[in-house]
PDB file of N, H, CA, C and O in Angstrom:
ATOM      1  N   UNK A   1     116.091 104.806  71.569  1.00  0.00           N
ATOM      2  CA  UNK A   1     116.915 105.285  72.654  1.00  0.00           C
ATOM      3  C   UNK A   1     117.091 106.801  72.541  1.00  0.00           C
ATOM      4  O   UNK A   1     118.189 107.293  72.281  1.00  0.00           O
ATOM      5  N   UNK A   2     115.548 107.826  72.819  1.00  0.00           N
ATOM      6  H   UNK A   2     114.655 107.427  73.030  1.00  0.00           H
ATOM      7  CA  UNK A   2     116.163 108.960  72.845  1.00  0.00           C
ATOM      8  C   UNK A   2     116.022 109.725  71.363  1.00  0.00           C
ATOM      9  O   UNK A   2     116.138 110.943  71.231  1.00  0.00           O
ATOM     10  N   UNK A   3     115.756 108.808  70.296  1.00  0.00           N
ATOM     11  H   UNK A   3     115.662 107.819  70.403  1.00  0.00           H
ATOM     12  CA  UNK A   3     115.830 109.633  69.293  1.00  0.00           C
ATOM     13  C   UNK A   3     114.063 110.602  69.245  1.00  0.00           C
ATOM     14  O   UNK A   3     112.997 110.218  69.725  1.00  0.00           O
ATOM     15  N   UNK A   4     114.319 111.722  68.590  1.00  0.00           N
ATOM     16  H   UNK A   4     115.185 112.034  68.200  1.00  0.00           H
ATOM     17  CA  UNK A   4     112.693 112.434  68.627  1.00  0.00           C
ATOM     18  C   UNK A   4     112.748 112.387  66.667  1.00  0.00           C
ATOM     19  O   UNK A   4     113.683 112.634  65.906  1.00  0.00           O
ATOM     20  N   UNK A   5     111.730 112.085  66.467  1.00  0.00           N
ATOM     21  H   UNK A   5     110.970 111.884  67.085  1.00  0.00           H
ATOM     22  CA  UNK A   5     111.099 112.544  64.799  1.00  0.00           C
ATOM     23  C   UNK A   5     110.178 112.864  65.064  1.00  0.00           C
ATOM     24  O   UNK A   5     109.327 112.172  65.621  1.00  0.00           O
ATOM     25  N   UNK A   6     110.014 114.622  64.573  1.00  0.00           N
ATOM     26  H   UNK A   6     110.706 115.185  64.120  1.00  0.00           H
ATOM     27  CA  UNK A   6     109.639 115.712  64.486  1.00  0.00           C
ATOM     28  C   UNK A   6     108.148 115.002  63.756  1.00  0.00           C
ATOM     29  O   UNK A   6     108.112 113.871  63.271  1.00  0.00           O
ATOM     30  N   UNK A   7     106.704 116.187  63.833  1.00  0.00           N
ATOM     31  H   UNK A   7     106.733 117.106  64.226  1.00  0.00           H
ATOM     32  CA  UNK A   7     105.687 115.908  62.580  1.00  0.00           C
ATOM     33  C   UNK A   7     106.355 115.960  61.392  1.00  0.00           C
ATOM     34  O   UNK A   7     107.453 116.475  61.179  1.00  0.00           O
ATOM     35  N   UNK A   8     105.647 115.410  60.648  1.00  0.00           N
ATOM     36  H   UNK A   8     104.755 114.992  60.821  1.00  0.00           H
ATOM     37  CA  UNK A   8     105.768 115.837  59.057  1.00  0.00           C
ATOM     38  C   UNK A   8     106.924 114.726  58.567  1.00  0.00           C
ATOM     39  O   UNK A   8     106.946 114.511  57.356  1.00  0.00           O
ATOM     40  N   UNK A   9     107.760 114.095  59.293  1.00  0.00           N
ATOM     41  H   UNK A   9     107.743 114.270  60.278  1.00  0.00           H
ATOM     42  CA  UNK A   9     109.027 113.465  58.976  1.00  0.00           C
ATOM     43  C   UNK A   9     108.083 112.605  58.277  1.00  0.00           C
ATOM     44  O   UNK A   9     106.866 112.741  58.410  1.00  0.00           O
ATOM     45  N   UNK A  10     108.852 111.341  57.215  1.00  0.00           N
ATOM     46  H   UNK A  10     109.840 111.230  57.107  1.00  0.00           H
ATOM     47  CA  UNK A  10     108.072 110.340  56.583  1.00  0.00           C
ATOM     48  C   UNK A  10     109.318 109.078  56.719  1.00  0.00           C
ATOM     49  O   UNK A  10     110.344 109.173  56.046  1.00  0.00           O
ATOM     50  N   UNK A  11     109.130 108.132  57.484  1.00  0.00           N
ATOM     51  H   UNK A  11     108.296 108.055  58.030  1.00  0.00           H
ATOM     52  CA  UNK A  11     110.251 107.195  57.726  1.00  0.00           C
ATOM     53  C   UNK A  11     109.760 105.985  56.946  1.00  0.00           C
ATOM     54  O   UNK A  11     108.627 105.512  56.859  1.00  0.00           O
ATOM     55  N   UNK A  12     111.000 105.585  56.361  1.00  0.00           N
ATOM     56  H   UNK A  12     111.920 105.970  56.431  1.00  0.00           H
ATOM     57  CA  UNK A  12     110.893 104.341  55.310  1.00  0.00           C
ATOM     58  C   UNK A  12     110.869 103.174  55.768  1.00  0.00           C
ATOM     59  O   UNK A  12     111.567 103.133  56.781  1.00  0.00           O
ATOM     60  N   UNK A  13     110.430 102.233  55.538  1.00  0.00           N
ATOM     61  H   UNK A  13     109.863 102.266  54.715  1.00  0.00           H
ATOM     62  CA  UNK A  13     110.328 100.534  55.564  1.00  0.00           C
ATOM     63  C   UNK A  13     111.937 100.064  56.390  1.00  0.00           C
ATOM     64  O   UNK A  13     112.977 100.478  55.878  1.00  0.00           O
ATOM     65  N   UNK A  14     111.976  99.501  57.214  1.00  0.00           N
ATOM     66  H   UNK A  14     111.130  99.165  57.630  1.00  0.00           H
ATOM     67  CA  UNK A  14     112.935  98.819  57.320  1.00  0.00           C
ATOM     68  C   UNK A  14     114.125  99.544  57.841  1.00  0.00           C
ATOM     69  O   UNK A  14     115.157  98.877  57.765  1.00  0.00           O
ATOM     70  N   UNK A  15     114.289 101.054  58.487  1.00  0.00           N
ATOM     71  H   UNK A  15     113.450 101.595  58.549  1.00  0.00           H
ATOM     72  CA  UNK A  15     114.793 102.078  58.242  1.00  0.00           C
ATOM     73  C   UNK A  15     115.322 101.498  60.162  1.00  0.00           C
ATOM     74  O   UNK A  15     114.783 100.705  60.933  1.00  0.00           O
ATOM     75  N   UNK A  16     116.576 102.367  60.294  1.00  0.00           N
ATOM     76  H   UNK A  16     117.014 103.012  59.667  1.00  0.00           H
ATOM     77  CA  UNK A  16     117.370 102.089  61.798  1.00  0.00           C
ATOM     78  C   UNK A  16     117.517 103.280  62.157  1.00  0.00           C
ATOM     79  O   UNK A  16     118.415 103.860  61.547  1.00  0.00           O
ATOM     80  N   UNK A  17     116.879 103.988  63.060  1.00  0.00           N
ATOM     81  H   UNK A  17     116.150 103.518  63.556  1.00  0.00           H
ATOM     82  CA  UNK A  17     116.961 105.534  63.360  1.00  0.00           C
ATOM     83  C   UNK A  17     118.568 105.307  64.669  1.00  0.00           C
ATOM     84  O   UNK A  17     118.275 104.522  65.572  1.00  0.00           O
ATOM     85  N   UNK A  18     119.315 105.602  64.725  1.00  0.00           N
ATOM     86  H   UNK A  18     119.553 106.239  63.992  1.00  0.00           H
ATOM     87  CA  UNK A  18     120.001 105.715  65.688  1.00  0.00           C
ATOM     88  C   UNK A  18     119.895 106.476  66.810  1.00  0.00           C
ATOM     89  O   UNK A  18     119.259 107.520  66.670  1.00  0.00           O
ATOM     90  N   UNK A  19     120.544 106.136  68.363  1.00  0.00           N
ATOM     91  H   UNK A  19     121.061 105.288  68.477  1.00  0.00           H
ATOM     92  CA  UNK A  19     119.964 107.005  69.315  1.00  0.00           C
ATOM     93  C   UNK A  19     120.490 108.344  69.199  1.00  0.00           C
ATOM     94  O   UNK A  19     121.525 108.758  68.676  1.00  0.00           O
ATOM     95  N   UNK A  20     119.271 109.103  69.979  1.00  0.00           N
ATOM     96  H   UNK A  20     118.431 108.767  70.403  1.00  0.00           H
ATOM     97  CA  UNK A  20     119.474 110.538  69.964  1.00  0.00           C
ATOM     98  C   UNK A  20     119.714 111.582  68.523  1.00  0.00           C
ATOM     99  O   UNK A  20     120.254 112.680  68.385  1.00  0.00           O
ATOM    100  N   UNK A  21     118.905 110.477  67.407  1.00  0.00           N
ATOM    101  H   UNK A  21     118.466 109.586  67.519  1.00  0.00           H
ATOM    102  CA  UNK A  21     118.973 111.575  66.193  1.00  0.00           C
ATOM    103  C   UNK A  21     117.771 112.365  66.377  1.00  0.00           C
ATOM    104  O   UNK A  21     116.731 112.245  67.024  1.00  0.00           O
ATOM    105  N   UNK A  22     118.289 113.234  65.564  1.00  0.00           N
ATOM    106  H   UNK A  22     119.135 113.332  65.039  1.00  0.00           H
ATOM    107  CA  UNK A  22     116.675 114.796  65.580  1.00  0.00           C
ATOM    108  C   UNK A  22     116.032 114.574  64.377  1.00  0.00           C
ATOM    109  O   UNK A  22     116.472 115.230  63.433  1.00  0.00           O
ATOM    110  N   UNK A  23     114.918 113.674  64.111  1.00  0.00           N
ATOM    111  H   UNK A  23     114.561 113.142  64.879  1.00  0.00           H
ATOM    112  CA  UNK A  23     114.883 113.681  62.597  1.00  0.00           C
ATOM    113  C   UNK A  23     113.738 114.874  62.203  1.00  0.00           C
ATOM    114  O   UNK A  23     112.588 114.510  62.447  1.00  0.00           O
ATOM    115  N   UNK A  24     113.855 116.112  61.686  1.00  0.00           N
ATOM    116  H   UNK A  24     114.789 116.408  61.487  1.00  0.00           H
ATOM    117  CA  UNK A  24     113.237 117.246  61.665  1.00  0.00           C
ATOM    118  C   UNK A  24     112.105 117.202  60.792  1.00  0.00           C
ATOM    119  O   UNK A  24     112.172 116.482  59.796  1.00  0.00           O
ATOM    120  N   UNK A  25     110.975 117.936  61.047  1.00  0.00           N
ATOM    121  H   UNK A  25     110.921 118.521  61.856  1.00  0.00           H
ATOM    122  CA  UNK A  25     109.962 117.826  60.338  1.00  0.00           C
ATOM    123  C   UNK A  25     110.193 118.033  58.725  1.00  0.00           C
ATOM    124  O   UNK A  25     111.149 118.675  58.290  1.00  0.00           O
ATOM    125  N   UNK A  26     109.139 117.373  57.835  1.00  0.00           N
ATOM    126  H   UNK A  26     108.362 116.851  58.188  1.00  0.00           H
ATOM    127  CA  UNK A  26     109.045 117.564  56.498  1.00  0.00           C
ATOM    128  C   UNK A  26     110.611 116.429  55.935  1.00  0.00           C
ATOM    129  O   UNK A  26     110.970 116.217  54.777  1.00  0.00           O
ATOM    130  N   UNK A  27     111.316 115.838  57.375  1.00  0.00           N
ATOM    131  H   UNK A  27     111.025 116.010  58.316  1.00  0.00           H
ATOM    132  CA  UNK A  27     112.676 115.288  56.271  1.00  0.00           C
ATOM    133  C   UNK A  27     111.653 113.534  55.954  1.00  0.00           C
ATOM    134  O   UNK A  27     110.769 112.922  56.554  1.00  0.00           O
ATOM    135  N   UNK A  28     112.540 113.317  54.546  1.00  0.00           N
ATOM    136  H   UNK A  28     113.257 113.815  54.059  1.00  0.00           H
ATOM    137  CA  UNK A  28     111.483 111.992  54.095  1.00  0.00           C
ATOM    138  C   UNK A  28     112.987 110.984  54.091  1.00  0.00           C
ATOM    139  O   UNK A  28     114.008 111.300  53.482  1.00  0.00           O
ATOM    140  N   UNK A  29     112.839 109.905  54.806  1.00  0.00           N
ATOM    141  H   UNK A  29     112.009 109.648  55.301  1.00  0.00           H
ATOM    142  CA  UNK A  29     113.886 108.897  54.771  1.00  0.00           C
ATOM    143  C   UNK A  29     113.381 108.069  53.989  1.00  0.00           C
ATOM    144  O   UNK A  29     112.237 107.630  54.109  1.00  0.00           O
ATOM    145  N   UNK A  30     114.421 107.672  52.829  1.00  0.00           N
ATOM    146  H   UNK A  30     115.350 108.029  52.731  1.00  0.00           H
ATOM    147  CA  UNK A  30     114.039 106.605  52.014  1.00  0.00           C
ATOM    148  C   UNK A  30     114.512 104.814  52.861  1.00  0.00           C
ATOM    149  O   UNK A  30     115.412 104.575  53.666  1.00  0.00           O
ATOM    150  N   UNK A  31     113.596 103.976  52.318  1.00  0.00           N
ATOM    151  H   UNK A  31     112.864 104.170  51.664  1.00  0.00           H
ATOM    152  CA  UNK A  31     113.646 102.474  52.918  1.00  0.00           C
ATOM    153  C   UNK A  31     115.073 102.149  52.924  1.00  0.00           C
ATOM    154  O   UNK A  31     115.959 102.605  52.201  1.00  0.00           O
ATOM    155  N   UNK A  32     115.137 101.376  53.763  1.00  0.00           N
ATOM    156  H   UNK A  32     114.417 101.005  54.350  1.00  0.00           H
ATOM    157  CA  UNK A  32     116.153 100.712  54.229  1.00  0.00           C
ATOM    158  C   UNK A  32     117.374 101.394  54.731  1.00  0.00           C
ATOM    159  O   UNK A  32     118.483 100.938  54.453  1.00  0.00           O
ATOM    160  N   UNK A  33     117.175 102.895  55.748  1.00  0.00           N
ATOM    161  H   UNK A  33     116.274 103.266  55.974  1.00  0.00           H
ATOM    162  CA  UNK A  33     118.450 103.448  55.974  1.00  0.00           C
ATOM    163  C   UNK A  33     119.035 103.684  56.943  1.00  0.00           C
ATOM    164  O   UNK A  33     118.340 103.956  57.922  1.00  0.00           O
ATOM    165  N   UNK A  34     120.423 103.688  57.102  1.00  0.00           N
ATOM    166  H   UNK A  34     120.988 103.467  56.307  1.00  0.00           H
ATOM    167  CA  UNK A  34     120.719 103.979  58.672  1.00  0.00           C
ATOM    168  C   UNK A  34     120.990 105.180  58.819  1.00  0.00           C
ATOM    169  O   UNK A  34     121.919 105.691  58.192  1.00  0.00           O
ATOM    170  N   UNK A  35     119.906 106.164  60.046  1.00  0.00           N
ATOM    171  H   UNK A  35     119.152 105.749  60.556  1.00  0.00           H
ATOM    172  CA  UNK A  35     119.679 107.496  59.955  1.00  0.00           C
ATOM    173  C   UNK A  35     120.601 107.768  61.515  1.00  0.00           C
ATOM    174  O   UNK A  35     120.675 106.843  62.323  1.00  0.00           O
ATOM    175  N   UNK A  36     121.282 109.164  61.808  1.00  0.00           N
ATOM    176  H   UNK A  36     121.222 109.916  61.152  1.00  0.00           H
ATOM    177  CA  UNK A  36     122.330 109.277  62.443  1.00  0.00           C
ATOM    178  C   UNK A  36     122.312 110.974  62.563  1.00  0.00           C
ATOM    179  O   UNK A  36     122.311 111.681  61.555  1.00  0.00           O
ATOM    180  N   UNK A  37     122.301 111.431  63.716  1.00  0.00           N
ATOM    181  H   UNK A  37     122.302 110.856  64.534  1.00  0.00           H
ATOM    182  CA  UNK A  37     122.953 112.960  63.898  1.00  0.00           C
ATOM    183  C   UNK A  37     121.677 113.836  64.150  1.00  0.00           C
ATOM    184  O   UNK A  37     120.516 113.435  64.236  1.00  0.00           O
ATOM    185  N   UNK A  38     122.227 115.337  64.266  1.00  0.00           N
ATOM    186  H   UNK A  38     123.170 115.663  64.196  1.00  0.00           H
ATOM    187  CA  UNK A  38     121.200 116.287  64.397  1.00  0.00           C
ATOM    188  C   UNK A  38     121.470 117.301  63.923  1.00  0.00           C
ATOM    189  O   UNK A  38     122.490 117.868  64.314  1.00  0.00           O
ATOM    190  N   UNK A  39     120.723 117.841  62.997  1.00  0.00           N
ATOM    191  H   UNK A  39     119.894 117.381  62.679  1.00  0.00           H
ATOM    192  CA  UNK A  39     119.786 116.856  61.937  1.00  0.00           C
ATOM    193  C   UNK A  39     119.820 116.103  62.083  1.00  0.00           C
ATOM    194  O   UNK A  39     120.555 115.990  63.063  1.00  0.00           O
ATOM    195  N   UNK A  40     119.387 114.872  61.680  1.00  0.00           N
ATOM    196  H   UNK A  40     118.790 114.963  60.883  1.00  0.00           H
ATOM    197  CA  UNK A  40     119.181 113.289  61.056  1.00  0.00           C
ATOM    198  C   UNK A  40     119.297 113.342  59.870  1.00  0.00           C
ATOM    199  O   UNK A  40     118.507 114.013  59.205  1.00  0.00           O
ATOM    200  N   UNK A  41     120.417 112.576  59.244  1.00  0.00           N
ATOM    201  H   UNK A  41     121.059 112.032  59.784  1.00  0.00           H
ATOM    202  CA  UNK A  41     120.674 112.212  57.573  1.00  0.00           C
ATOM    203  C   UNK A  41     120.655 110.856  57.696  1.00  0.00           C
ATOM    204  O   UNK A  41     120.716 110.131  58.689  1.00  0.00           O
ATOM    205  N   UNK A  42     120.524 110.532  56.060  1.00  0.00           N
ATOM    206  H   UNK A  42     120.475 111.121  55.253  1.00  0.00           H
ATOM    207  CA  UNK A  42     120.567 109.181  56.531  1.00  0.00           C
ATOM    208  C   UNK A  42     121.886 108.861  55.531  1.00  0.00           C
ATOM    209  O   UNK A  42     122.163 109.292  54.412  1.00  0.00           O
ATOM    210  N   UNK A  43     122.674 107.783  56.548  1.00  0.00           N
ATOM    211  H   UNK A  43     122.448 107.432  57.457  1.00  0.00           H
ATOM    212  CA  UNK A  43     124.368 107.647  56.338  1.00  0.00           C
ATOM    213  C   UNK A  43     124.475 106.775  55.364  1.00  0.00           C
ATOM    214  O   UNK A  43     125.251 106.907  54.417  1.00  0.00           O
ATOM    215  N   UNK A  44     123.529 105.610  55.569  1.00  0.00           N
ATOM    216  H   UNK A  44     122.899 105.503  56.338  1.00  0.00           H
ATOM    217  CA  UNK A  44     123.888 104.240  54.002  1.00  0.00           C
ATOM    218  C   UNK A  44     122.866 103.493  54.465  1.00  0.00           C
ATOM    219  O   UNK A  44     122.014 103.828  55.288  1.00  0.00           O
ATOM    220  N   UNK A  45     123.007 102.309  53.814  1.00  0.00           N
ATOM    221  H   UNK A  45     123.699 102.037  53.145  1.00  0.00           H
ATOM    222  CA  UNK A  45     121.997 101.406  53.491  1.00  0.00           C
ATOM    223  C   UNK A  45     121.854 100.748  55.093  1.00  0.00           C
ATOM    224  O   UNK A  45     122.783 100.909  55.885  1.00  0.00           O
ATOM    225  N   UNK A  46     120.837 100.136  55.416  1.00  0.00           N
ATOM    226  H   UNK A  46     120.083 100.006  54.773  1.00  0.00           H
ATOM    227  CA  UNK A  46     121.113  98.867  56.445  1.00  0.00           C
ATOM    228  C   UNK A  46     121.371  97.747  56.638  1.00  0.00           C
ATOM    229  O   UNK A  46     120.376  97.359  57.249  1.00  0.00           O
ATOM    230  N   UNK A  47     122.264  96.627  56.512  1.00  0.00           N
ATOM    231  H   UNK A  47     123.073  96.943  56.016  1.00  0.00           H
ATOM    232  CA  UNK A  47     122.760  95.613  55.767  1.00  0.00           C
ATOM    233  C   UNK A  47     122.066  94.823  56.038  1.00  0.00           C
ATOM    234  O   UNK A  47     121.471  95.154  57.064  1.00  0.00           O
ATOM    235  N   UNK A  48     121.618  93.420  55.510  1.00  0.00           N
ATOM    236  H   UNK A  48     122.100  93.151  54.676  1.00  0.00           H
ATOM    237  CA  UNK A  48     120.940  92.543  55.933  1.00  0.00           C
ATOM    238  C   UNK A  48     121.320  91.253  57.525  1.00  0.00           C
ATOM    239  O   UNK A  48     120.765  90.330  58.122  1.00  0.00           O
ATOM    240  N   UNK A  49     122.446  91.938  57.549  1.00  0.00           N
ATOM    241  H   UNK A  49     122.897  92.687  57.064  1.00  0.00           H
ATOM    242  CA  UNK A  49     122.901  91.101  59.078  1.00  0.00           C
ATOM    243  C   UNK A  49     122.159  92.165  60.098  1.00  0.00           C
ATOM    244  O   UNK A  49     121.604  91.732  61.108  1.00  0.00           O
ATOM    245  N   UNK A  50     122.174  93.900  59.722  1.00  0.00           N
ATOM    246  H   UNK A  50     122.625  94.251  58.901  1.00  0.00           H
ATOM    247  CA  UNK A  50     121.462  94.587  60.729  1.00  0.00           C
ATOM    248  C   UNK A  50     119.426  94.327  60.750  1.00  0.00           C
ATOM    249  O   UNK A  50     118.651  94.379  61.704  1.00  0.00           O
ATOM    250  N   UNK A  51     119.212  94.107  59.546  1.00  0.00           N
ATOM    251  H   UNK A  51     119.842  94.065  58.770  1.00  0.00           H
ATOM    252  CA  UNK A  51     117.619  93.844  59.620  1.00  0.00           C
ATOM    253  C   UNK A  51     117.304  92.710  60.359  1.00  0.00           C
ATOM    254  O   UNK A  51     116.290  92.661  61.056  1.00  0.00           O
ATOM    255  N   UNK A  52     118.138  91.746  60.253  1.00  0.00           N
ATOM    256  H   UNK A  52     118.961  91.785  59.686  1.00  0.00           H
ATOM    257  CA  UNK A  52     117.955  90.096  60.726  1.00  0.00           C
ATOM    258  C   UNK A  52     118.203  90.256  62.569  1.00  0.00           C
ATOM    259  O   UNK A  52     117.698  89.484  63.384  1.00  0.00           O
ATOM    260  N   UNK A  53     118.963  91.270  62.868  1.00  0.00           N
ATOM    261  H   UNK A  53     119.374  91.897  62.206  1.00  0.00           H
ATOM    262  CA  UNK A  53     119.130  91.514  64.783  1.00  0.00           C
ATOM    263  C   UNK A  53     118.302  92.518  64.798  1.00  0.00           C
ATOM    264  O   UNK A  53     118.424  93.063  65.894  1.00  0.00           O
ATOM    265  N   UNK A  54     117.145  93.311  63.850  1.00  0.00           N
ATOM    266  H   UNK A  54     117.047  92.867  62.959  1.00  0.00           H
ATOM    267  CA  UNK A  54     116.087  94.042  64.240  1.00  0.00           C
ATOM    268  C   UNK A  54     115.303  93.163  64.417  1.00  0.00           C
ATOM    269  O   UNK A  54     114.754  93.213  65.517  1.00  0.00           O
ATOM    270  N   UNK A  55     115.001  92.320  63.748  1.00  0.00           N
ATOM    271  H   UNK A  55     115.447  92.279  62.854  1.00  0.00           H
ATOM    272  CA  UNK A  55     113.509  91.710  63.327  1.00  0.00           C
ATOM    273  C   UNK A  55     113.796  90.514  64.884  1.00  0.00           C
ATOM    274  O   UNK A  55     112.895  90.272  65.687  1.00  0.00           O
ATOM    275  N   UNK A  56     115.074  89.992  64.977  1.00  0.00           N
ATOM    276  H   UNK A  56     115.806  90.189  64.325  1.00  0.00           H
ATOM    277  CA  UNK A  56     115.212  89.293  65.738  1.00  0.00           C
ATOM    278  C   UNK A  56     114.856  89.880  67.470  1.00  0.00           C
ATOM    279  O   UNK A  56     114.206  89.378  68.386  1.00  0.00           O
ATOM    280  N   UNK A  57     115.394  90.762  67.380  1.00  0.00           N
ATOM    281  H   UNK A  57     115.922  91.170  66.636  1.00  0.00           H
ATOM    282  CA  UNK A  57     115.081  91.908  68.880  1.00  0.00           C
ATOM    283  C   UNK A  57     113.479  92.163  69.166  1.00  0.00           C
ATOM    284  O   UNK A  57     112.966  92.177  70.285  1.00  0.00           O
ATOM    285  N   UNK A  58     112.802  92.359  67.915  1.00  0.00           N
ATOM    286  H   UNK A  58     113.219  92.347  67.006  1.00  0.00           H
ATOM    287  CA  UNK A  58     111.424  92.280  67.928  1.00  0.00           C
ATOM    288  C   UNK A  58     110.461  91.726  68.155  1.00  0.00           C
ATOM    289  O   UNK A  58     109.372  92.033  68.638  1.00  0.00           O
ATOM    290  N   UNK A  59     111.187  90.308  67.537  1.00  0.00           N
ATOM    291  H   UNK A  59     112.072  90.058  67.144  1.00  0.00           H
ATOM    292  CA  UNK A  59     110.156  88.990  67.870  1.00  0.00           C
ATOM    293  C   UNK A  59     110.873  88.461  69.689  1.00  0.00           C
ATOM    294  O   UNK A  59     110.085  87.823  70.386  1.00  0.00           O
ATOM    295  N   UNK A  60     112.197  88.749  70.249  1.00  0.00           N
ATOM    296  H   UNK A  60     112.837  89.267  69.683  1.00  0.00           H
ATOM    297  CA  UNK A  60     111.970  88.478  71.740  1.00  0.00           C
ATOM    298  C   UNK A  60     111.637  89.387  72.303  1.00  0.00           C
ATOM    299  O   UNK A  60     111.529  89.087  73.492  1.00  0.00           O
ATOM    300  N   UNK A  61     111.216  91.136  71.991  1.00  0.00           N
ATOM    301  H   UNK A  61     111.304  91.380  71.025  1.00  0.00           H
ATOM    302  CA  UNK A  61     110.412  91.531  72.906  1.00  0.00           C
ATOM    303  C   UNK A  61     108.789  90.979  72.885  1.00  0.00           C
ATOM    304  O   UNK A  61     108.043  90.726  73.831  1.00  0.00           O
ATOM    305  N   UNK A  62     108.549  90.894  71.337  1.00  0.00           N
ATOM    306  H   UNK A  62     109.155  91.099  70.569  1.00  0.00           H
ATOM    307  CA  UNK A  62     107.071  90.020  71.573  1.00  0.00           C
ATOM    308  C   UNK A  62     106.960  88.896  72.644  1.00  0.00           C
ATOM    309  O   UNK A  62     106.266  88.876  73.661  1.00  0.00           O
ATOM    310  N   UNK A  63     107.996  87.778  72.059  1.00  0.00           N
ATOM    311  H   UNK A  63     108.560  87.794  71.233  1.00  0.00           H
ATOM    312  CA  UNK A  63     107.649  86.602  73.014  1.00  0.00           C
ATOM    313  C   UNK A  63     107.862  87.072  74.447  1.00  0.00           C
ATOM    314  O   UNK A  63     107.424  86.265  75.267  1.00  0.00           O
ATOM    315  N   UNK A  64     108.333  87.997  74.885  1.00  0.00           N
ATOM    316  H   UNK A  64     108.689  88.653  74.218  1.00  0.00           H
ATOM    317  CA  UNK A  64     108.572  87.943  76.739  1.00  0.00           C
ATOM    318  C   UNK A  64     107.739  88.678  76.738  1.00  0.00           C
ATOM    319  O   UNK A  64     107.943  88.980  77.914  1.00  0.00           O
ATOM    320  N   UNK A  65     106.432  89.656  76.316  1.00  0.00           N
ATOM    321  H   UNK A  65     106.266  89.410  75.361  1.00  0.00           H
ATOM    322  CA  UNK A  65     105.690  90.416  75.925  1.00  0.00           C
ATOM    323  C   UNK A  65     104.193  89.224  76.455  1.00  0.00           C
ATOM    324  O   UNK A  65     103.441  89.467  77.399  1.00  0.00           O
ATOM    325  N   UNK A  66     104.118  88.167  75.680  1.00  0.00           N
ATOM    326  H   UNK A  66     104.729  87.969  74.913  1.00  0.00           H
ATOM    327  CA  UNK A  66     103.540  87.538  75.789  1.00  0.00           C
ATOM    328  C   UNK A  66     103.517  86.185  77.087  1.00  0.00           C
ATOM    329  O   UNK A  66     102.559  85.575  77.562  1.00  0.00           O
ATOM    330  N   UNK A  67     104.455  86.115  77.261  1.00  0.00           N
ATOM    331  H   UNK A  67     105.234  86.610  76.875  1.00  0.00           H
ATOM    332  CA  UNK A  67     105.377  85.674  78.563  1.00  0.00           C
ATOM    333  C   UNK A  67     104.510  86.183  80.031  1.00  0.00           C
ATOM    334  O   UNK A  67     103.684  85.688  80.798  1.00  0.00           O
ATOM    335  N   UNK A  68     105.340  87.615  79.868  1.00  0.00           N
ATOM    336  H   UNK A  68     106.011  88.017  79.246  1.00  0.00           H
ATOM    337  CA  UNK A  68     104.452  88.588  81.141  1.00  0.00           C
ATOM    338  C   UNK A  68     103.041  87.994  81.246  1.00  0.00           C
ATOM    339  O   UNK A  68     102.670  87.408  82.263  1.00  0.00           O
ATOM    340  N   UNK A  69     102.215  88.173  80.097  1.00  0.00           N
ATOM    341  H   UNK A  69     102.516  88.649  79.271  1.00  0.00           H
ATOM    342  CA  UNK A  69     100.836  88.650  79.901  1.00  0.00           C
ATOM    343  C   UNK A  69      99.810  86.864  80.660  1.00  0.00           C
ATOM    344  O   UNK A  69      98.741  86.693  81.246  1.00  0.00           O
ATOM    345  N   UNK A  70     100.766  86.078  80.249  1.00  0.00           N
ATOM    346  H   UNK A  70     101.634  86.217  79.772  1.00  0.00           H
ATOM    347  CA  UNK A  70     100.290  84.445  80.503  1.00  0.00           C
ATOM    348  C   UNK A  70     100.791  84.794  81.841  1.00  0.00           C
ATOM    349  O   UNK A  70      99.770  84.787  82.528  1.00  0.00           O
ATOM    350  N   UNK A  71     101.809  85.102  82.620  1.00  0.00           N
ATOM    351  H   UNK A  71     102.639  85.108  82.061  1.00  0.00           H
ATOM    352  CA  UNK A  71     102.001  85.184  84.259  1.00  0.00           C
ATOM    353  C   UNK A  71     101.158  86.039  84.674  1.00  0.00           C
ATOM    354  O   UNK A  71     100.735  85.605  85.746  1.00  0.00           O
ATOM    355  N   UNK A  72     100.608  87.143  84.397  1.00  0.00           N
ATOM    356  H   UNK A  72     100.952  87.495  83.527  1.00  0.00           H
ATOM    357  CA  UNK A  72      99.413  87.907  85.123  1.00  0.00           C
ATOM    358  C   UNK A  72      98.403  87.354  85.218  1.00  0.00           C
ATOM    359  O   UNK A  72      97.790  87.585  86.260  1.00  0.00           O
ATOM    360  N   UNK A  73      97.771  86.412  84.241  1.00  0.00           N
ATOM    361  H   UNK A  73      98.269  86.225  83.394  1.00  0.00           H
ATOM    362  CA  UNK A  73      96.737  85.316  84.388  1.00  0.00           C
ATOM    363  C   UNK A  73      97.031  84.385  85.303  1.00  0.00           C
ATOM    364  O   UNK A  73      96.036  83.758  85.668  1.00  0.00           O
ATOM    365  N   UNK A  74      98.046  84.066  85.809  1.00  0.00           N
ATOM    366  H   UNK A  74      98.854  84.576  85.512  1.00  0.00           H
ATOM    367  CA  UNK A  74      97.770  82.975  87.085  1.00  0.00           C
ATOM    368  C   UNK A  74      97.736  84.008  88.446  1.00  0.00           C
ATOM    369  O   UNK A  74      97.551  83.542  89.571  1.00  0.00           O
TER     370      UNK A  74
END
C-alpha cells in the first residue's frame, strides 16, 4: 500500500513492510520484521498470528487469482 524500497535495500524472509514506508537504498532488514516510517526501521519482530493473516491473504489472492483465470476460459 504505497510503500517504495529503494535499490540496494535487502528485505528479509517473512518481513511486513508497512504502508507508505521509504525503505532507503543499501538499508538490510533482518527476517521476520515489522518495518514502519521514513526512513524505514524496522520496529520488532512479526508475531506468528501476523505471518498466519499474511500467508492467509496470499493464498485467497491466489485462489480468486485462479478463479478469474478458469472464468476467462468459458
Amino acid at each position: 500500500m504505497g510503500a517504495i524500497i529503494l535499490n540496494d535495500a535487502v528485505i528479509g524472509k517473512d518481513c511486513l513492510i508497512g504502508a507508505g514506508a521509504l525503505v532507503t537504498g543499501g538499508t538490510v532488514i533482518p527476517d521476520g520484521m515489522l518495518v514502519l516510517g521514513s526512513p524505514a526501521k524496522a520496529i520488532r519482530p512479526v508475531t506468528e498470528a501476523e505471518k498466519a493473516d499474511i500467508r492467509e491473504s496470499a493464498e485467497g489472492y491466489a485462489a480468486e487469482a485462479r478463479q478469474m483465470k478458469a472464468e476467462q476460459k468459458n
